[in-house]
Steps between C-alpha positions, in 0.01 A plus 500: 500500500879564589643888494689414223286400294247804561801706424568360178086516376498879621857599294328311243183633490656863530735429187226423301259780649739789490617415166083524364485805716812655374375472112116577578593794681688637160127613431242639672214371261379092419482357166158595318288198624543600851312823536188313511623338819631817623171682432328190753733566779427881489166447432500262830710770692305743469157307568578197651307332179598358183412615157200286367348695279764681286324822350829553297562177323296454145247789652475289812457152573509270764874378635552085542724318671617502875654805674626364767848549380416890464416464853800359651713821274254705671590413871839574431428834459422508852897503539640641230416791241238344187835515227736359761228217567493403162848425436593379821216221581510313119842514483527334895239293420673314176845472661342275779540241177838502603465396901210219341710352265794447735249282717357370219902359384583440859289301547531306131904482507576484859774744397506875661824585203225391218196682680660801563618467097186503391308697718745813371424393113132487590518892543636568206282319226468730141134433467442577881651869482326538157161432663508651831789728560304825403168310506209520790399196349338229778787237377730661725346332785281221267877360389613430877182386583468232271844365632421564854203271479747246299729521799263405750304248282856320530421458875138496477427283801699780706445805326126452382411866717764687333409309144138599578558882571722544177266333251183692610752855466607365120121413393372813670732693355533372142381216237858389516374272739350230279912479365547349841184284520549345118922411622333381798285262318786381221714427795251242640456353144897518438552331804248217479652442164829455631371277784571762783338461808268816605401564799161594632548803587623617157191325332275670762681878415475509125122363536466762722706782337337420160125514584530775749742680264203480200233620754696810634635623143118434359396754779735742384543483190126443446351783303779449272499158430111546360561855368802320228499084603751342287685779392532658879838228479670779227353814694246578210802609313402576124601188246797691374635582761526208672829408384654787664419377853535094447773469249619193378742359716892405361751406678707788353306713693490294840889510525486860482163550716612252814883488403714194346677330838126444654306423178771269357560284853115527639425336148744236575373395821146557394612175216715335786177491756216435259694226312761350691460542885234537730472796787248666647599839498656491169147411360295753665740827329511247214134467454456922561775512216317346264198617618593816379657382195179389383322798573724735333471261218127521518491846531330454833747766658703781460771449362684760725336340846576094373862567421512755841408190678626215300851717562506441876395116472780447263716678733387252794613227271830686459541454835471088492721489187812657678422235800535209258786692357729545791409152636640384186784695460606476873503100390761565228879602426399810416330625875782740542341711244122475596505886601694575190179289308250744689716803444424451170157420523440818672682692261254350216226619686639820621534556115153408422281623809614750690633657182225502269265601834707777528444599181108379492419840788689704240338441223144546661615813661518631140250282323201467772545762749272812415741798493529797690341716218184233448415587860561867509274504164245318710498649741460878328167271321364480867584831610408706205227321307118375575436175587348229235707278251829463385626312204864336587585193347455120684805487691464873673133445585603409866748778527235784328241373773761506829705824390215707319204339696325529131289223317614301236416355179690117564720408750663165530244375777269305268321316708129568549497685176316491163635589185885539600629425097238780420648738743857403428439576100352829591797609687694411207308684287515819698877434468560468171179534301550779208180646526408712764124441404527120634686623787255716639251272446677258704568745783156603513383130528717503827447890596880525513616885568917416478703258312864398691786472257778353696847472331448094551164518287699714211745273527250191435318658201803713354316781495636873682157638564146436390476462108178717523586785727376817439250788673268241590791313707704743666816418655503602897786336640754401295839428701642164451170393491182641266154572619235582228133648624258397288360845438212418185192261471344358234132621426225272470553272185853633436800245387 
């Protein structure tokens, strides 16, 4: 690879990595999800082990899933300090979408100008700083997985080793993995279709990739495929709920999510390359587009993680739009202004990516970022009360069992759990129930000693403070943030 172009993929990379770095480092905490993660690195830290068995989650259960991602945050703590770690190695780890997607276009277009183009937009995707910016979440390295195994499948009969090695890291680290497989197999039945001819060594990979993908996730993912079956697909998340986590999707809220200069040209060579013409490339990150458009349709996904990826494939296509674009225009009258036609094209999207991104790590800083007084109140609850259960509501569970190291009543890890709606109701109840007969009831049920009252919870059920507060729930930290011990019990057919 020449100097020059080395140059240019480090000054990228670093634009896109300091910029993540500049706006993570505005807070020293992650968004709520992420203190589960953050309790498995310390957990593995300290031990060398991951948590299996959590004894604080729904009064202790066993933990699915892989940790192999927890494992790789782990070993950077061998270099840096545990909080440095954790905002440094995600935040490296999803900018090297950035250095894939310029060999992903280069190779595409042909065109450094249009490679380099979109390799800068590809940092700076709404719905990628929404889901990983202050987020331990695996898809920081899951997301430039998927495409680094794309890149190579491109040159499979050269780069089958390096194809190999990234597709057992994506299925060992997440379930993600069967997004690649599935594009994998509707780009062999796209391409038959269109009379393409395949090679043998692509037939032989996704054979390979699918059946040995299958086997390894089974292995994993084993106790908790027979513990829910079915329903393991939408994480054993309660029937109302469900629409929280895979929405409906509109395309209203896809040219926000992935930005309107990639969604509005990657859908136009998406129609150009299905319907009109016929290329290789275009039909393997067409066939993972719609791919994902049919699972978020289905409901099969995330709605957060499809348009996270489906953002970066329509970004690829981006790239192959402005190729046909200044071909074209370098064939008219009007050539002399091509850079004036991508001036403006960047100005669009400066408008509606890096703008609205911008904004995105704002608005979680103030809407998902625990503040400073939610961990100082925690962290008095560890120091200054016995251990046994708290009651916080759903979205603090994580944060209650990594701050106060105390057990709680739901958290959102509902996998491997019975009687989550139950639990949730209950929590409500304790909330906002009038009488503080039921409530006690309910607190004996889960031997609860504190309830959490963060200013996010009052803010959800309108409320300032419990509606049943009195001797029997006395208020011992109240600043910012209430904490009620539950101070009475209910005698034997009381209530």
């Amino acid at each position: 690879m020449k100097a020059s172009r080395i140059a240019v993929l480090i000054t990228v990379f670093l634009i896109v990595f300091g910029v993540r770095l500049f706006l993570a480092f505005q807070t020293p905490e992650f968004n709520y999800d992420s203190y589960q993660e953050l309790r498995q690195v310390e957990h593995i830290k300290e031990t060398g082990r991951h948590i299996s068995h959590d004894p604080l989650s729904y009064g202790g259960k066993d933990v699915g899933g892989s940790p192999f991602y927890s494992y790789i945050l782990a070993a950077g703590t061998i270099f840096m300090p545990l909080d440095i770690t954790l905002k440094v190695l995600p935040n490296a780890f999803i900018s090297l979408l950035a250095v894939i997607i310029f060999f992903i276009t280069l190779k595409i277009t042909r065109k450094r100008e249009v490679a380099l183009f979109t390799a800068i937009i590809s940092g700076f995707v709404p719905i990628i700083y929404e889901t990983t910016l202050y987020n331990l979440s695996s898809l920081c390295l899951v997301i430039p997985l998927i495409f680094f195994c794309l890149h190579f499948f491109m040159s499979i009969k050269t780069s089958l080793p390096w194809f190999l090695v990234c597709f057992l890291a994506l299925t060992v680290i997440s379930p993600l993995a069967f997004v690649l497989i599935l594009s994998l197999i509707f780009y062999l039945a796209l391409a038959k279709s269109e009379g393409l001819r395949m090679s043998r060594s692509e037939l032989e990979v996704v054979l390979f990739t699918t059946f040995f993908g299958l086997w390894l996730q089974f292995l994993i993912h084993k106790n908790t495929l027979l513990f829910h079956g079915s329903s393991v697909i939408w994480k054993n998340i309660p029937a109302d709920m469900i629409g929280r986590f895979f929405s409906d999707l509109t395309v209203v809220e896809s040219l926000v999510s992935i930005g309107v200069i990639p969604f509005v040209f990657g859908v136009y060579i998406i129609y150009r390359y299905i319907f009109k013409e016929k290329d290789r490339a275009m039909h393997l990150f067409a066939a993972l587009a719609i791919t994902l458009g049919l699972l978020l349709w289905m409901k099969l996904i995330l709605l957060s993680t499809g348009l996270s990826i489906l953002g970066i494939v329509l970004v690829i296509l981006l790239g192959k739009f402005l190729q046909l674009f200044i071909n074209y225009v370098q064939k008219t009258k009007v050539a002399r202004y091509k850079n004036l036609f991508l001036g403006v094209i960047f100005t669009v999207f400066f408008i509606t990516s890096i703008v609205p991104s911008v904004t995105i790590a704002q608005k979680q800083l103030v809407e998902d970022i625990p503040g400073q007084d939610e961990i100082l109140a925690l962290k008095w609850v560890e120091s200054n009360s016995p251990e046994g259960t708290m009651v916080a509501e759903l979205e603090e569970g994580y944060l209650v069992m990594a701050v106060a190291h105390r057990n709680t009543i739901i958290n959102p890890d509902f996998l491997l759990t019975d009687n989550v709606a139950e639990r949730i109701s209950d929590v409500e109840e304790i909330f906002t129930g009038p009488h503080k007969t039921d409530a006690l009831s309910l607190l004996q049920k889960y031997n609860a000693s504190y309830i959490y009252m963060s200013p996010k919870t009052m803010e959800k059920y309108d409320i300032i403070g419990l509606p049943y507060a009195d001797q029997c729930f006395p208020t011992v930290y109240d600043k910012g943030v209430k904490i009620y011990k539950v101070a009475c019990r209910l005698e034997e057919g009381e209530g």
